[in-house]
C-alpha positions in Angstrom: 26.7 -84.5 -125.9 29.3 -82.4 -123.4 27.3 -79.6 -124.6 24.0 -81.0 -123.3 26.2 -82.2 -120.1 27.2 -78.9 -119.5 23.8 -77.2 -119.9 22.0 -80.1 -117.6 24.7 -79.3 -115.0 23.9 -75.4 -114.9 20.7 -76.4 -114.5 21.2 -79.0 -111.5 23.2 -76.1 -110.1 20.8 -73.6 -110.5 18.1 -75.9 -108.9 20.3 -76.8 -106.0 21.1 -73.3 -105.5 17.1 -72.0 -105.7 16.4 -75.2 -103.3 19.2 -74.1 -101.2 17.7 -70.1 -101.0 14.3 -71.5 -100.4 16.2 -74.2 -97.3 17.4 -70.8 -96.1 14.6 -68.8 -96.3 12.5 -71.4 -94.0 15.5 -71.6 -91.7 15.3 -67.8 -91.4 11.8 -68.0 -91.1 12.1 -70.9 -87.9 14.1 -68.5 -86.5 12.4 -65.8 -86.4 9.0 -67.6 -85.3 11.4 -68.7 -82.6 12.6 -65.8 -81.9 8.7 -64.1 -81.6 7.8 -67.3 -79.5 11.1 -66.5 -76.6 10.2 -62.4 -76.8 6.4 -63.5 -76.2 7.5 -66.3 -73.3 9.9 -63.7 -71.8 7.1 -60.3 -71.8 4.6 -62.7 -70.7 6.6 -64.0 -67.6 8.1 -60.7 -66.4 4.5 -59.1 -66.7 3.5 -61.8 -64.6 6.0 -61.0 -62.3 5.2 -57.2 -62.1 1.7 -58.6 -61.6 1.9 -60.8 -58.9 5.2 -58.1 -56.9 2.5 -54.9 -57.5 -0.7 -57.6 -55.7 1.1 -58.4 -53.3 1.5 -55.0 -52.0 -1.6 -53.0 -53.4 -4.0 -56.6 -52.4 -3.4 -56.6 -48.6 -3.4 -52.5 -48.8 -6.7 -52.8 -50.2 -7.8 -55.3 -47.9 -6.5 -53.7 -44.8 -8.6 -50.2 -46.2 -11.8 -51.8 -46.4 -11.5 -53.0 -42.9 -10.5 -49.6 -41.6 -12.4 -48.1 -38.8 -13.0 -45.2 -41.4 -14.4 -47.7 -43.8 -17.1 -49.1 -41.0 -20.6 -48.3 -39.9 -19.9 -46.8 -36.2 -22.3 -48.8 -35.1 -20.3 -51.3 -35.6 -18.5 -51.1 -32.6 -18.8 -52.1 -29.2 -22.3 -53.2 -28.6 -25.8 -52.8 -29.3 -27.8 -50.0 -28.2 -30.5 -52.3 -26.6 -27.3 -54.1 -25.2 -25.9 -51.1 -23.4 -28.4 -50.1 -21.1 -27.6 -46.5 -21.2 -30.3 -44.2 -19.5 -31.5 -41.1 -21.4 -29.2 -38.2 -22.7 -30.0 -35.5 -20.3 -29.8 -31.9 -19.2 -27.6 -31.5 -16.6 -27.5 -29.0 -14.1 -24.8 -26.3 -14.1 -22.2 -27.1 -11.6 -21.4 -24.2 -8.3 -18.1 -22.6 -8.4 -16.1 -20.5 -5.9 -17.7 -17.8 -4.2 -16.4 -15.5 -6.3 -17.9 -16.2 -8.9 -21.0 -13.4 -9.2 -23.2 -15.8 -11.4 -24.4 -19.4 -12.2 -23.8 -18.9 -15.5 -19.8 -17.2 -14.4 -19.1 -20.4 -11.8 -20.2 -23.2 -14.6 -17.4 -21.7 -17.0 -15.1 -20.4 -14.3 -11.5 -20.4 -14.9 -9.5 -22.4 -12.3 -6.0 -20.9 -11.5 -4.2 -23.0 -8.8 -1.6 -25.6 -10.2 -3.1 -28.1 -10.4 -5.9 -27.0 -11.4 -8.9 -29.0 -10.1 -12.3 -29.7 -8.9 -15.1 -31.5 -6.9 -17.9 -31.6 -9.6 -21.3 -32.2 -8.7 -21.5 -34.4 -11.3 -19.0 -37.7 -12.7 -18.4 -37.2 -14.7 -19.5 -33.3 -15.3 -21.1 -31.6 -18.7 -19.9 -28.3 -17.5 -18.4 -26.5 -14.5 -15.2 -24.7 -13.6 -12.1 -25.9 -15.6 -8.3 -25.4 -16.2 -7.5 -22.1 -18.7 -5.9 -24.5 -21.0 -7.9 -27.0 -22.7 -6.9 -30.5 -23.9 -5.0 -30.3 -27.8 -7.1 -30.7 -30.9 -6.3 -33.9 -32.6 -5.8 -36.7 -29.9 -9.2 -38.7 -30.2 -8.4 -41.6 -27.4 -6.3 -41.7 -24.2 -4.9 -44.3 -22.9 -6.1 -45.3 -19.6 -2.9 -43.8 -17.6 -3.7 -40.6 -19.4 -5.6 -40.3 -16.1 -2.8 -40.1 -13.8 -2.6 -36.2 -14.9 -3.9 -34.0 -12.3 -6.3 -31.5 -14.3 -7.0 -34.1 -16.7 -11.0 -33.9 -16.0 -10.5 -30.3 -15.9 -9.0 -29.8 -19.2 -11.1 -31.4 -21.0 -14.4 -29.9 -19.3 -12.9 -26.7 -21.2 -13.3 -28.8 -24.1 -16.9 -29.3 -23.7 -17.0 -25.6 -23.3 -15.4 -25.5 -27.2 -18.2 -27.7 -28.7 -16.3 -31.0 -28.2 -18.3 -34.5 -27.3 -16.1 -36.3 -24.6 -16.6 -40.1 -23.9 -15.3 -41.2 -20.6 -14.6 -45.0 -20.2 -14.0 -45.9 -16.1 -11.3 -48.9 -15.2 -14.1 -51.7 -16.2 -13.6 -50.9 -19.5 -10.1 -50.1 -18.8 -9.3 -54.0 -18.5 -10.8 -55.0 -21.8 -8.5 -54.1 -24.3 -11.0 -55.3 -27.1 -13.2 -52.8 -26.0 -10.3 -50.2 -25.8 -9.9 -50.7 -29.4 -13.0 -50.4 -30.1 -13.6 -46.8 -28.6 -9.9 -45.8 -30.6 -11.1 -47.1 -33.7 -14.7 -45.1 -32.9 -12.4 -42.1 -32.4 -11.0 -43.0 -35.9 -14.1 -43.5 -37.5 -16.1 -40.3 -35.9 -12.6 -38.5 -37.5 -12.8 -39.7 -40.7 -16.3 -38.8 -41.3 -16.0 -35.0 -40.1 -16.5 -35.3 -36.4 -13.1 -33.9 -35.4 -14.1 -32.7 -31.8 -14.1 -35.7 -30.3 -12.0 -37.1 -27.4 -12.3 -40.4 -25.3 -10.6 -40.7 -22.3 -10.3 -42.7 -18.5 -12.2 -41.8 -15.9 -9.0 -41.2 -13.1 -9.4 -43.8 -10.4 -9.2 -40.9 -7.6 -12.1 -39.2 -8.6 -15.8 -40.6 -7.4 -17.4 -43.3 -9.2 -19.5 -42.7 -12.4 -22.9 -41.6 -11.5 -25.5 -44.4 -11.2 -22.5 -47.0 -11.3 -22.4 -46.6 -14.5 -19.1 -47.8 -17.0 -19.4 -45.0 -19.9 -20.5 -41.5 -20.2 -20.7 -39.9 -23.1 -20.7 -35.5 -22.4 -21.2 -32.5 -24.6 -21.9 -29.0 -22.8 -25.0 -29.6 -20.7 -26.1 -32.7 -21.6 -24.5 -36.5 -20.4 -25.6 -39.9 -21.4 -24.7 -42.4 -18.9 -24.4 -46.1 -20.1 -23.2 -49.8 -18.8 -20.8 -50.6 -21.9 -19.5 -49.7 -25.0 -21.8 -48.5 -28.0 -21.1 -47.0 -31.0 -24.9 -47.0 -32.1 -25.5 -44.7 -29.0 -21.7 -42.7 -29.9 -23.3 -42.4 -33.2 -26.6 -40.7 -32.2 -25.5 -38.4 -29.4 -22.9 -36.9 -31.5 -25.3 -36.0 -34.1 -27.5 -34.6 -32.0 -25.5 -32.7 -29.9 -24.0 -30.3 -32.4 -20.9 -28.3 -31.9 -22.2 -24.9 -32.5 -24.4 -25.5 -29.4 -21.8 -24.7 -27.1 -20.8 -21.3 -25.2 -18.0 -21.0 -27.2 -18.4 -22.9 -30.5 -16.0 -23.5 -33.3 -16.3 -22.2 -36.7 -19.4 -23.4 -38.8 -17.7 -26.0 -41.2 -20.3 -24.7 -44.1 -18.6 -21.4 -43.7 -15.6 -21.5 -42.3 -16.6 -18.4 -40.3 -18.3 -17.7 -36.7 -21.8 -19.2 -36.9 -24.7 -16.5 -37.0 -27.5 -16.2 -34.7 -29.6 -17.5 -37.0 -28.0 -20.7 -38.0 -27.1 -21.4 -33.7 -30.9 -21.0 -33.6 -31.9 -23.3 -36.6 -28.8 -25.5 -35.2 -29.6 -25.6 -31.5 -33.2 -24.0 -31.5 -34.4 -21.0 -28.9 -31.8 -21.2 -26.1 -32.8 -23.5 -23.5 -33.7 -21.9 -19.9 -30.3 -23.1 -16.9 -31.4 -25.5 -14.5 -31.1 -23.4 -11.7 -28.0 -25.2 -9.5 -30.2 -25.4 -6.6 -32.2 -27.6 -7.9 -31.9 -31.6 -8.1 -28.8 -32.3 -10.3 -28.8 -35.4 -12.7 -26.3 -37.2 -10.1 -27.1 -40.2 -8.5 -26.9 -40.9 -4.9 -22.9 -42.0 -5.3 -22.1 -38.7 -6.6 -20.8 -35.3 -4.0 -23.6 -34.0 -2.9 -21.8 -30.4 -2.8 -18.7 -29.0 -5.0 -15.7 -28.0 -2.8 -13.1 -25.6 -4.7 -9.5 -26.7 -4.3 -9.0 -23.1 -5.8 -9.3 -20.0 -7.0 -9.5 -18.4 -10.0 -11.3 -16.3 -13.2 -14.7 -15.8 -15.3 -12.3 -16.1 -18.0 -13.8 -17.3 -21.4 -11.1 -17.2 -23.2 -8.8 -20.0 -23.8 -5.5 -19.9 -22.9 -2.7 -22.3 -24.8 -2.8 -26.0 -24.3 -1.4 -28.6 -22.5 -1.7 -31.9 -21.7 -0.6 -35.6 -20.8 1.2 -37.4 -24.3 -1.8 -38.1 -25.6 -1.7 -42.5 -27.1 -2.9 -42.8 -30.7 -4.1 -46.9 -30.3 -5.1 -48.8 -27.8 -3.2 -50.7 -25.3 
């Protein structure tokens, strides 16, 4: 009998101590599942976090892109073409200059030489005519309406037409919308952004005479002027490709190349060169612009440009 007592006891013993392995085993087991189940909890919620800190910067950016001005039809802005009541882009005639000046085609590039530098055009605002030596910076696309407190401000940026740029001028009725200023900087933007970097929009100065026709807008590339009543960007968008750069006197590179145009693709670009109005007869004007153009100086058949200058140029509307 204590024989089989002793023998049942190392077997209760060994069954308590297998029960006990097997009680520790699942505890280890809890733990670990436990353990997985935190880790998981823990990852999930900090990438969560990351989630929602990297959205709420990248999700407005986004946002804020697609409503860009570069992101937007330019004819988007400002208002219809219908709605403008712009007359036809048209020839202009090339303006008189000083007597000097030994041709028509020498007085309509003439370079001005009194400080300041300026002019009675035939035309408001002009397409051409004698200018300031120093054209208006590359890069500004909008000016702020007291931009046009500068004295050779017009001048300047004639010169720029003369250099293949398309110049929109806005007169003070559009000067006191400032919905519709920001709609001519963010067509500056857009016009940018898509490839069309000489472009400049800028105040018609209160001194000068009023926009031909009573017009509000005028949009000028080297010979050629659309007048208009408002702001369009459907009309923006059609005289700038049609007007190309490589049609003026002294064009910039050609952007396929990166070299002086040829002859051949001005002519394909521009076709046969047309014949100048001759300045005695009728100008484009209306009946509110000068009938004559009065020098306020002197100056040179210069064509080539000098370095520029200008007013601080404003990079939004205001």
């Amino acid at each position: 009998m204590p024989n089989n007592d002793r023998a049942q006891r190392r077997l209760n013993a060994k069954r308590a101590a297998k029960q006990n392995r097997h009680q520790l085993e699942a505890l280890r087991r809890e733990q670990a599942r436990r353990e997985r189940r935190r880790f998981i909890i823990v990852t999930g919620i900090v990438v969560l976090v990351g989630f929602i800190i990297v959205g709420s910067v990248t999700i407005p950016s986004y946002v804020r892109s697609l409503n860009s001005p570069s992101h937007k039809s330019l004819a988007s802005y400002g208002t219809s073409a219908a709605a403008a009541t712009c007359d036809a882009a048209t020839l202009t005639n090339p303006e008189p200059g000083p007597p000097e000046a030994k041709t028509s085609a020498d007085a309509d590039r003439y370079h001005l030489t009194t400080t300041p530098s300026t002019w009675k055009y035939k035309n408001n605002p002009p397409a051409s005519g004698p200018h300031d030596p120093n054209p208006m910076p590359s890069g500004p696309h909008y000016y702020a309406p007291t931009a046009a407190s500068e004295p050779s401000f017009v001048e300047q940026l004639v010169h720029n037409l003369e250099h293949g740029y398309v110049v929109l001028w806005y007169d003070d009725t559009i000067a006191q919308d400032k919905a519709k200023l920001q709609a001519i900087d963010d067509m500056g933007t857009n016009l940018q952004a898509n490839g069309h970097d000489l472009f400049i929009a800028a105040p018609w100065p209160k001194d000068r005479p009023v926009m031909d026709g009573g017009k509000h807008v005028a949009i000028t590339a080297w010979h050629y002027r659309q007048l208009c009543n408002d702001i369009s960007g459907a009309v923006l968008d059609t005289f700038v490709n049609t007007h190309s750069p490589l049609c003026a006197p002294e064009p910039p590179a050609d952007p396929d190349t990166g070299l002086a145009a040829t002859a051949e693709k001005v002519t394909a670009t521009c076709g046969s060169p047309t014949p100048t109005p001759s300045p005695s007869t009728s100008s484009t004007t209306s009946s509110t612009a000068t009938s004559t153009a009065t020098p306020t100086g002197t100056g040179t058949a210069s064509t080539t440009p000098s370095a520029t200058k200008s007013p601080t140029p404003t990079s939004s509307a205001s």
